[in-house]
N, C-alpha and C positions, 0 to 999 in steps of 0.2 A: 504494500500500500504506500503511494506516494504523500510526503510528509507536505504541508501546507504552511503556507506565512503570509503573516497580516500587513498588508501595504496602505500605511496612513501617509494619505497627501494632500495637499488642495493645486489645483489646478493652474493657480498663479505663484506657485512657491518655484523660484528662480534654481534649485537647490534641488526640488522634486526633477525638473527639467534634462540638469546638468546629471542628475542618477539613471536616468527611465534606462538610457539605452542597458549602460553594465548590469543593470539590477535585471533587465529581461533575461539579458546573457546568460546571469547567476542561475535566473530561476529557471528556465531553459535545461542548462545543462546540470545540474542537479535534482530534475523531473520536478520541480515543485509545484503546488498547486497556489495560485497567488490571489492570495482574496483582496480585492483591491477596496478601502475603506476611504472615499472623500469625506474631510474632516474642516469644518467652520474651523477653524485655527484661530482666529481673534477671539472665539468664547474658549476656545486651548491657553491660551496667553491669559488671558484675565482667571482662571482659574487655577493658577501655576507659577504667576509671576513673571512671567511673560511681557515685553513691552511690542507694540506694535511699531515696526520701523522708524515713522514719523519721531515716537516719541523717543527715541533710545537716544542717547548721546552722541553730538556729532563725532566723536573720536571713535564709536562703536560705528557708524554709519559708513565712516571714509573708509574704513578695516573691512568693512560688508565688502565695499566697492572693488581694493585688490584684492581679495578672496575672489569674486569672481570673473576677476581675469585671471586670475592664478589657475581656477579650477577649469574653465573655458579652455585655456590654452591644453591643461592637461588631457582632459577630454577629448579634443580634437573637435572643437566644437567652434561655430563661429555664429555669435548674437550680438545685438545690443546690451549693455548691462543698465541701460535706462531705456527702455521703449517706450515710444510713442502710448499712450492710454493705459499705463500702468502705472498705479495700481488700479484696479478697479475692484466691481460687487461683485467674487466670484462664486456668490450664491448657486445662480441660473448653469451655468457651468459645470460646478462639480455636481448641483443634482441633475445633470445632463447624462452625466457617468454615471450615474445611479440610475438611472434609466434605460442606459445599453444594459447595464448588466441585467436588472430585473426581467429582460428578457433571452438572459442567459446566454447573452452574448460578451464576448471578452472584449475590452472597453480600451486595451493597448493602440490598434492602431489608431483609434479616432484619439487618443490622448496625443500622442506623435503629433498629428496635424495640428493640436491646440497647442502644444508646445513651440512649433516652427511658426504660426502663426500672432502667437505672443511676442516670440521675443529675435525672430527670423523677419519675420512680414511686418511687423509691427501694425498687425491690424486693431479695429476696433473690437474686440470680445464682448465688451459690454453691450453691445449692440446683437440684441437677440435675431437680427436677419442673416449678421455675420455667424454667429452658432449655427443656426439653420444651415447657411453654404459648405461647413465643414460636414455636420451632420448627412447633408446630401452628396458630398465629394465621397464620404465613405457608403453611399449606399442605401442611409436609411433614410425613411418616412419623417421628414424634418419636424412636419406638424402633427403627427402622434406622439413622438418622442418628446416635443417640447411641452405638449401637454399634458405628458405623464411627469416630465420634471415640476411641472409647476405642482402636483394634483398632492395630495394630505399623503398618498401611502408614500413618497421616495420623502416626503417631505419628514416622513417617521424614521424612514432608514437616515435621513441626515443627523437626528436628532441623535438615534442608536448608535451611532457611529461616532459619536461625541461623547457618548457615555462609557464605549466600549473603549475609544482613547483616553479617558482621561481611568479610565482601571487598570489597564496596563502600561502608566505611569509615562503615556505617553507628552512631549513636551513640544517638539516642534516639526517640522514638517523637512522631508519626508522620516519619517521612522518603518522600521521593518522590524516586527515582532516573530520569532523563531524559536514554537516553544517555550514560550513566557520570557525570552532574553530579547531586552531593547536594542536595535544599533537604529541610534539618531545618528541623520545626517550622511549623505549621500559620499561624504569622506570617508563612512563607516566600513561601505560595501566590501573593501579588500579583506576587510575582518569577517564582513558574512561571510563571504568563500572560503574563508578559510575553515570559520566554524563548521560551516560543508564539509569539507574535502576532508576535517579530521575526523569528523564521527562524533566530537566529546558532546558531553553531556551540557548542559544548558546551565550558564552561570546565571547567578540569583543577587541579587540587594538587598536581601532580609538585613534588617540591620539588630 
């Protein structure tokens, strides 16, 4: 039986972006099953201590900014690290992905497109016509889909999803839970494979 891991992101985390590809890799080649968990992150932050970018300290702020050149360049990746209409509400979005999945569809490549489109195209995301053109570049029915994101049940799975991160002491985006063992942070990934590739047993924080 193929072992499983919980994939908490939200869809405008610069960080989630800079992971997707290696973290598919990981899960890929280690047969995992990836339960992909979009997560309200600013109600993560307020309940953890958390500051929302705007407010952190500009010395915290400028440190964001070569971090992600650093990470960019490592990756092999080539974005803006300010795009155009970012930040935005990425309410509509992430329960968009809640949406592909509850129809039990895997929600990877339309993520891809949201990712290159955020921070590649520097489009507008917040603008639910632009959701809709991605949504239909992959394929699906724009306006069911969008109005299963809007509807009370994906609206419960956002909620669950929030509860479920903040029990497994989840703190900021992306996190990948393996096992009950946290690796925040898309820096983490080298240590997920590895906890892969050895077998061991699943470290703890009990304190």
């Amino acid at each position: 039986m193929s072992r499983s891991i919980d994939y908490y992101f939200t869809a405008t985390s610069p960080w989630t972006y800079i992971g997707h590809d290696l973290f598919m890799e990981i899960a890929k080649r280690h047969a995992l099953k990836v339960n992909y968990k979009p997560v309200a992150f600013g109600k993560v932050f307020a309940a953890t201590g958390g500051l929302p970018l705007p407010e952190r300290p500009p010395v915290r702020q400028r440190y964001r900014l070569m971090e992600l050149q650093r990470w960019r360049d490592r990756r092999g990746l080539t974005f803006n690290i300010r795009p155009r209409h970012w930040p935005f509400d990425v309410t509509l979005l992430d329960r968009t992905i809640i949406a592909i999945i509850n129809r039990d569809n895997d929600p990877d490549l339309f993520m891809r497109l949201v990712f290159d489109a955020i921070w590649e195209e520097e489009r507008n995301l917040d603008n639910p016509e632009e959701v809709a053109a991605l949504l239909e570049e992959r394929g699906y029915d724009a306006q069911s889909i969008l109005e299963e994101a809007r509807g009370p049940g994906t609206e419960a799975v956002y909620l669950l999803n929030l509860e479920n991160a903040l029990a497994a002491d989840i703190f900021g985006a992306p996190s990948y839970v393996l096992d009950g063992e946290v690796f925040w942070g898309q820096d983490r990934l080298e240590l997920l494979d590895d906890a892969l590739s050895s077998g061991r047993a699943a470290y703890t924080s009990s304190l």
